[in-house]
C-alpha positions in Angstrom: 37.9 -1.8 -26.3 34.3 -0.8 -25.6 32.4 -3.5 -23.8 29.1 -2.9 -22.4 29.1 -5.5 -18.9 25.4 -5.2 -17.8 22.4 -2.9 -18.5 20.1 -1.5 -15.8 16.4 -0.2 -16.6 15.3 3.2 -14.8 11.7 3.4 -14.2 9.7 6.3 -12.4 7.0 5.3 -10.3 4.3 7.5 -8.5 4.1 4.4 -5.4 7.4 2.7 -4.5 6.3 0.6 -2.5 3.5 -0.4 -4.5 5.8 -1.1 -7.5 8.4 -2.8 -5.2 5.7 -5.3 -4.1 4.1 -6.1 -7.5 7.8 -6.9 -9.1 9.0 -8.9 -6.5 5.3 -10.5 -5.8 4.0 -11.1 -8.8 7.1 -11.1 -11.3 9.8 -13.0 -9.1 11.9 -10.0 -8.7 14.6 -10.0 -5.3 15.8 -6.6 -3.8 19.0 -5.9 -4.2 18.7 -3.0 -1.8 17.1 0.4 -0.8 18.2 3.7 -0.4 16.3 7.6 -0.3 13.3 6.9 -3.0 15.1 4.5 -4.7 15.0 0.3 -4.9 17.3 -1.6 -6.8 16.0 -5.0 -8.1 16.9 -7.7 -10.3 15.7 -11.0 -11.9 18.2 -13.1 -12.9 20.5 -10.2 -15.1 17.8 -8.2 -15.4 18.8 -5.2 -13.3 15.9 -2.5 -12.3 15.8 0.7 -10.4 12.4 2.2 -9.7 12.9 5.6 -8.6 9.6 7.6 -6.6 8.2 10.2 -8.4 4.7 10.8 -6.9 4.3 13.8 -8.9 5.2 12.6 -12.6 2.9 11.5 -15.2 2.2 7.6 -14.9 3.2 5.3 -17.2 -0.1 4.5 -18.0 -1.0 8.1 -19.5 2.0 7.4 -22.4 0.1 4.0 -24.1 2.3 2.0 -26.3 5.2 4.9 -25.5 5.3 3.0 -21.4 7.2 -0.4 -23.2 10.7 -0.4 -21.7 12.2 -3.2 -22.3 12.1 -6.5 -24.2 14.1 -9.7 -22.1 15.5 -12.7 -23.7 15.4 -15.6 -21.7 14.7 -19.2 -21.5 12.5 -21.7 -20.3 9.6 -18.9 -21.1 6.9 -21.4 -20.9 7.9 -22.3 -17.2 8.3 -18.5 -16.4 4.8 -17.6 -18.2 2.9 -19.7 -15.9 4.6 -18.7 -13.0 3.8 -15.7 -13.7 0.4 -16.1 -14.3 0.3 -17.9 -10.4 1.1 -15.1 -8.8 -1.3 -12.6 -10.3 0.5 -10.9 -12.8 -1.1 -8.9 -15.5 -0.5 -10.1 -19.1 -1.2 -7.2 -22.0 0.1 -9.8 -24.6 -0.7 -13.7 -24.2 2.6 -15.8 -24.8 2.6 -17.3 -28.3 4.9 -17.6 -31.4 6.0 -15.1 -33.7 7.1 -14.8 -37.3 10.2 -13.3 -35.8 11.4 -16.3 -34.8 10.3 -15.7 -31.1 7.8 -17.0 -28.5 7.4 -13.9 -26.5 4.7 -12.7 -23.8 3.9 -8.8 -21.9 3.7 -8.0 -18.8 2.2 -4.4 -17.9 2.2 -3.3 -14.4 -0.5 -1.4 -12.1 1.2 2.1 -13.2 1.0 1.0 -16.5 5.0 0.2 -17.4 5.3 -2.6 -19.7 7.9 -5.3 -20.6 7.7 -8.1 -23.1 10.1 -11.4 -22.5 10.8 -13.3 -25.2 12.8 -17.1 -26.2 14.4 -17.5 -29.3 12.4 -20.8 -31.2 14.6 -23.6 -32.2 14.7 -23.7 -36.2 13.5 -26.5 -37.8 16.5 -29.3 -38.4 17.6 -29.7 -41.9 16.8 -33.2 -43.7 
């Protein structure tokens, strides 16, 4: 049976190392390793490969198009504020949805952007 075991988001970048420092500096990110214009990174199960491509269009140029991933997690309020320590740049202030979801964005100095999101506890019946 078909069973999908982890997922791992592909991202071009115009400054590897740039983008290597700003994941793991300001977004908590750990190197998993490095190899020919390529480092592989991951938060938690969040797996991330940021490929160089000095020569592409950056992320920036595409707008709302450069979103390329949403993360569930938890403890969102911990992890918002962490982030927010370290310098990184929020495109969408953490707050509650009508979706049942307190959620946040991230977007990066290229312009790549990622939201992270906790499911809110419903309301207990009477």
């Amino acid at each position: 049976m078909f069973k999908v075991t982890a997922t791992r988001h592909v991202l071009a970048v115009n400054n590897l190392q740039d983008a290597e420092a700003y994941f793991c500096n300001k977004l908590g990110f750990d190197v998993q390793f490095r190899t020919d214009g390529w480092v592989f990174l991951h938060l938690g199960s969040f797996n991330l490969m940021l490929g160089h491509c000095p020569d592409e269009i950056p992320a920036s140029a595409t707008n709302d198009h450069a979103h390329f991933a949403y993360i569930n997690c938890e403890n969102i309020d911990e992890f918002y504020q962490d982030c927010l320590s370290r310098g990184a740049s929020i495109c969408q202030e953490i707050s509650d949805k009508p979706w049942g979801l307190r959620e946040f964005g991230i977007i990066t100095p290229e312009g790549h952007r990622m939201l992270f999101g906790e499911e809110l506890t419903p309301p207990k019946a009477d």
